[in-house]
C-alpha positions as semicolon CSV with decimal commas, in nm:
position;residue;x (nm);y (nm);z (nm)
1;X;0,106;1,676;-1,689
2;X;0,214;1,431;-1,411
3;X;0,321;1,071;-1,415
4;X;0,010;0,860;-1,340
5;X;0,056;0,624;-1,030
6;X;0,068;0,285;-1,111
7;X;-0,177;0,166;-0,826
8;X;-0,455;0,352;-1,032
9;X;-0,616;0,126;-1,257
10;X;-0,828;0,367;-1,428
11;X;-0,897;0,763;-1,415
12;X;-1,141;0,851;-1,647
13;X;-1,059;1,260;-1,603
14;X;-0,806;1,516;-1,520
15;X;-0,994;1,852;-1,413
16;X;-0,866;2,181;-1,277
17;X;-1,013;2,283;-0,988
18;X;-1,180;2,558;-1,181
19;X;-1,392;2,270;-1,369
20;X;-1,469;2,084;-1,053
21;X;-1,591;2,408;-0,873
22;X;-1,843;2,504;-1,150
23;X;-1,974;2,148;-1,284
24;X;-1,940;1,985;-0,950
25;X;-2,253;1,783;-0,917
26;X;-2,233;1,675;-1,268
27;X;-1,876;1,521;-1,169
28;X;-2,033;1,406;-0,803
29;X;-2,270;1,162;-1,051
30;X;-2,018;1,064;-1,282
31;X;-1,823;0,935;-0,974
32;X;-2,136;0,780;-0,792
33;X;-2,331;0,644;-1,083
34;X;-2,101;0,576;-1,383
35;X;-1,764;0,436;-1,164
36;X;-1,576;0,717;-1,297
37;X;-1,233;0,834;-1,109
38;X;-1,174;1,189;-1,165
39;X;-0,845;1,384;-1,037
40;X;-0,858;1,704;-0,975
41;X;-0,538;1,919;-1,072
42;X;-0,373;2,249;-0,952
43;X;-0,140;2,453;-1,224
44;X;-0,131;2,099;-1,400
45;X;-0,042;1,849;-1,055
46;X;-0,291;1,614;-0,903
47;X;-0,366;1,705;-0,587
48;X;-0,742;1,539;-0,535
49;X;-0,983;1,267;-0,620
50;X;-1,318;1,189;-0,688
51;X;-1,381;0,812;-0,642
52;X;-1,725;0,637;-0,514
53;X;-1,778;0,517;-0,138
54;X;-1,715;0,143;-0,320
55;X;-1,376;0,230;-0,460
56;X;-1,268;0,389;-0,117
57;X;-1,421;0,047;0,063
58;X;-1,233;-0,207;-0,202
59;X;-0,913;0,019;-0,136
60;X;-0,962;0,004;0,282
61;X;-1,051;-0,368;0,221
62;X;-0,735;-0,463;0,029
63;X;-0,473;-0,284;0,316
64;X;-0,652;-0,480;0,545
65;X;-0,553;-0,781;0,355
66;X;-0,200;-0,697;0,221
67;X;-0,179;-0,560;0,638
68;X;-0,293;-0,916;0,747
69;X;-0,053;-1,127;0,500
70;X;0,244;-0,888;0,560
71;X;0,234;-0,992;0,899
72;X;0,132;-1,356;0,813
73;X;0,479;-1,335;0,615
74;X;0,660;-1,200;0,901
75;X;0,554;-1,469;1,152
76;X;0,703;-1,745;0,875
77;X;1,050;-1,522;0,904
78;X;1,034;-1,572;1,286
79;X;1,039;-1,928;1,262
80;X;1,339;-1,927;1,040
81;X;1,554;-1,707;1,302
82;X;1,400;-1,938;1,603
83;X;1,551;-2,230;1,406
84;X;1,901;-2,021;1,327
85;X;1,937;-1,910;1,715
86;X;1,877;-2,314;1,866
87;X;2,179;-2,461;1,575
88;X;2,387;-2,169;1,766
89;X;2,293;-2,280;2,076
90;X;2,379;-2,643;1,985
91;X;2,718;-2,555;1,830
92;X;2,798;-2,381;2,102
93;X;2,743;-2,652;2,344
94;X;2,929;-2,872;2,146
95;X;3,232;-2,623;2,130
96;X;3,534;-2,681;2,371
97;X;3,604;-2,389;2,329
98;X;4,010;-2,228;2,265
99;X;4,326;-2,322;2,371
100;X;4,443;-2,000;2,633
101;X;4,781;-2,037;2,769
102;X;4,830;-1,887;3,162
């Protein structure tokens, strides 16, 4: 069996492909009508899903918002380094620099 990812709330089924090929409309209206998530497996690894149009619109929907705040987070992290680079600037103005001897 595999390790189910932790992003998956819930999958209702684990089918081989040789299930999914021969009852594949009955698993098409599981998906679309009951909100079932089925993965399809290969010699016992996951390596498709069924999921509704709705589940693949709530998952597109939430990137868009994690994309948005990631960069909402970012821009707070620029005004942090903006801050760091002027108290440079002003030590270094303030800074008579070394002794050198000629």
């Amino acid at each position: 069996m595999y390790e189910k990812d932790k992003n998956i709330e819930k999958i209702d089924s684990n089918i081989s492909v040789a299930e999914a090929k021969s009852h594949f409309s009955e698993y098409i209206s599981k998906v679309a009508y009951a909100d079932k998530r089925i993965i399809i497996t290969k010699r016992g690894k996951p390596i498709a899903a069924l999921v509704s149009v709705e589940e693949i619109k709530k998952l597109k929907s939430s990137k868009e918002v994690k994309g948005l705040g990631e960069i909402i987070g970012k821009w707070a992290d620029f005004e942090d380094i903006e801050d760091n680079i002027k108290k440079a600037y002003l030590k270094r103005s303030k800074d008579k620099g070394r002794d050198v001897s000629f």
